[in-house]
C-alpha positions in Angstrom: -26.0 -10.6 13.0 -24.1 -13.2 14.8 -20.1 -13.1 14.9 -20.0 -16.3 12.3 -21.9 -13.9 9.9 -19.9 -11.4 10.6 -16.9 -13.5 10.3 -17.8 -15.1 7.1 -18.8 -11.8 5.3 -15.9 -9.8 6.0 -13.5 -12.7 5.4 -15.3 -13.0 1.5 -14.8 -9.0 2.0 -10.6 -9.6 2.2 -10.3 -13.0 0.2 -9.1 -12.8 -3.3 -6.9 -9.7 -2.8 -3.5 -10.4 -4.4 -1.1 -10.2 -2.1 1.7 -12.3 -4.0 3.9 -8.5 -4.4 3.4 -8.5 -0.2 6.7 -10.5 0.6 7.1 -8.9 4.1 5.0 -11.7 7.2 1.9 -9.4 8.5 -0.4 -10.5 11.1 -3.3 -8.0 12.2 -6.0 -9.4 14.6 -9.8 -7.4 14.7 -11.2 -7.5 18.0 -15.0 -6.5 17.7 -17.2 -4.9 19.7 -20.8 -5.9 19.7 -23.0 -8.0 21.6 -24.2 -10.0 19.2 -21.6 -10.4 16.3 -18.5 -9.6 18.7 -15.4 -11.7 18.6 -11.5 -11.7 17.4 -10.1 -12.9 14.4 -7.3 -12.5 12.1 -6.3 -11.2 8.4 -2.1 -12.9 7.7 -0.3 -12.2 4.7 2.3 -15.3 4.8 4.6 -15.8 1.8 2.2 -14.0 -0.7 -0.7 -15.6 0.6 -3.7 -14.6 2.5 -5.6 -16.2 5.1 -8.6 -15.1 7.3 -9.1 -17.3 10.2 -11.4 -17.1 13.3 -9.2 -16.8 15.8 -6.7 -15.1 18.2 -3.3 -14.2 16.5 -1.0 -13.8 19.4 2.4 -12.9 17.8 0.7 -10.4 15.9 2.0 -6.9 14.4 -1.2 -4.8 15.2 -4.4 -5.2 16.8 -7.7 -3.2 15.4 -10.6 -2.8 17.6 -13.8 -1.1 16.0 -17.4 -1.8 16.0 -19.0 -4.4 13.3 -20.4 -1.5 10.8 -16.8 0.4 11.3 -15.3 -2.7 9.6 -17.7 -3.7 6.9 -17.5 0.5 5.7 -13.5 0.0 6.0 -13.3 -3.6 3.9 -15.7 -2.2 1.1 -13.6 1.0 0.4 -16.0 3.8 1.6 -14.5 4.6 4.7 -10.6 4.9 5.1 -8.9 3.1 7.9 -6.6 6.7 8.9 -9.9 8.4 9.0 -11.8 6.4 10.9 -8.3 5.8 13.2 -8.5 9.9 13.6 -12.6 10.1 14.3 -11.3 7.6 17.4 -13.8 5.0 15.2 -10.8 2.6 15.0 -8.3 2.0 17.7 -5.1 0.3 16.7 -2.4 -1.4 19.2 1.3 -2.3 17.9 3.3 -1.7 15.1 1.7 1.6 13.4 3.6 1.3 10.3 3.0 -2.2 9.5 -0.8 -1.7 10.9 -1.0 1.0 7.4 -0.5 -2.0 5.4 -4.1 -2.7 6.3 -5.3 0.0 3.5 -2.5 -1.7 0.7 -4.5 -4.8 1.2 -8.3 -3.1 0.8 -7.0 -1.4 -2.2 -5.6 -4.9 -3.5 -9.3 -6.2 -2.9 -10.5 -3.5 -4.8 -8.5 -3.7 -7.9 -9.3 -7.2 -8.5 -12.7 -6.3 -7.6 -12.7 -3.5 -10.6 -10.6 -6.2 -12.7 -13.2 -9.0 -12.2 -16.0 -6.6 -13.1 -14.0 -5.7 -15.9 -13.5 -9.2 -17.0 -17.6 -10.1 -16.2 -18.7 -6.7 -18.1 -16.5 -7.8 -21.5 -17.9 -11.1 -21.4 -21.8 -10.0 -20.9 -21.4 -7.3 -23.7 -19.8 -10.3 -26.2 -22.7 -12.3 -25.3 -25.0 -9.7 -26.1 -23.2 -8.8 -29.1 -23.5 -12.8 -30.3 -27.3 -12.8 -29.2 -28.0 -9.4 -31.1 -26.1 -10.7 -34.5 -28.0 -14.2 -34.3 -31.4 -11.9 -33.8 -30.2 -9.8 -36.9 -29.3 -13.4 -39.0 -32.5 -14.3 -38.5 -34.5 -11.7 -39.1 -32.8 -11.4 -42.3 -33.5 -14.7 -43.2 -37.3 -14.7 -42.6 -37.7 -11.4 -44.8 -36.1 -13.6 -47.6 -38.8 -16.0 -47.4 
């Protein structure tokens, strides 16, 4: 995997979190470490907004350093950030506390994850429900014949 793989997937990984309730400016850069898909980029929430970019953030409240597949298991919920911090998986430089705010944001991605799913799994089971009662109409209209 090259680092604009990399790059791409994990920013689709953090995009559509809701951040608007985050009024506070965080800035966290991800240096990572890998020959092939190695590089820095950073995750800002500005103004209730979120933005993913593929570059250095210099002015930045906390750094995170980790391997690729470190990441990727931390973005998609199955292993926690203070874990993986404690099994010396993740290293973090700067401001610890604002450096937690990492998980709010995951968890953010996750509920509108769940909610879209939601949303999708209501809309599949109404389709099915129309496609089953147009079946039913017309089977009932054939046996009338």
């Amino acid at each position: 995997m090259t680092y604009a793989d990399f790059f791409y997937e994990i920013k689709g990984k953090f995009m559509g979190a809701d951040v608007s309730d985050i009024h506070e400016h965080l800035a966290f850069q991800f240096n990572i470490e890998d020959p092939e898909a190695g590089g820095a980029f950073y995750v800002e929430v500005k103004e209730g907004v979120l933005y993913v970019e593929p570059y250095e953030y210099y002015d930045r409240d906390a750094m995170f350093i980790c391997a690729p597949d470190v990441l990727l298991k931390i973005a998609d919920g199955e292993m926690d950030p203070v874990a993986a911090f404690t099994a010396q998986k993740l290293r973090v430089e700067g401001n610890i506390e604002k450096a937690l705010r990492l998980k709010e944001i995951i968890e953010l991605k996750r509920a509108a994850m769940q909610k879209e799913k939601s949303v999708a799994r209501k809309a599949a089971d109404k389709v099915v429900d129309t496609v089953v009662k147009a079946a039913a109409k017309k089977a009932a209209g054939k046996e009338k014949k």
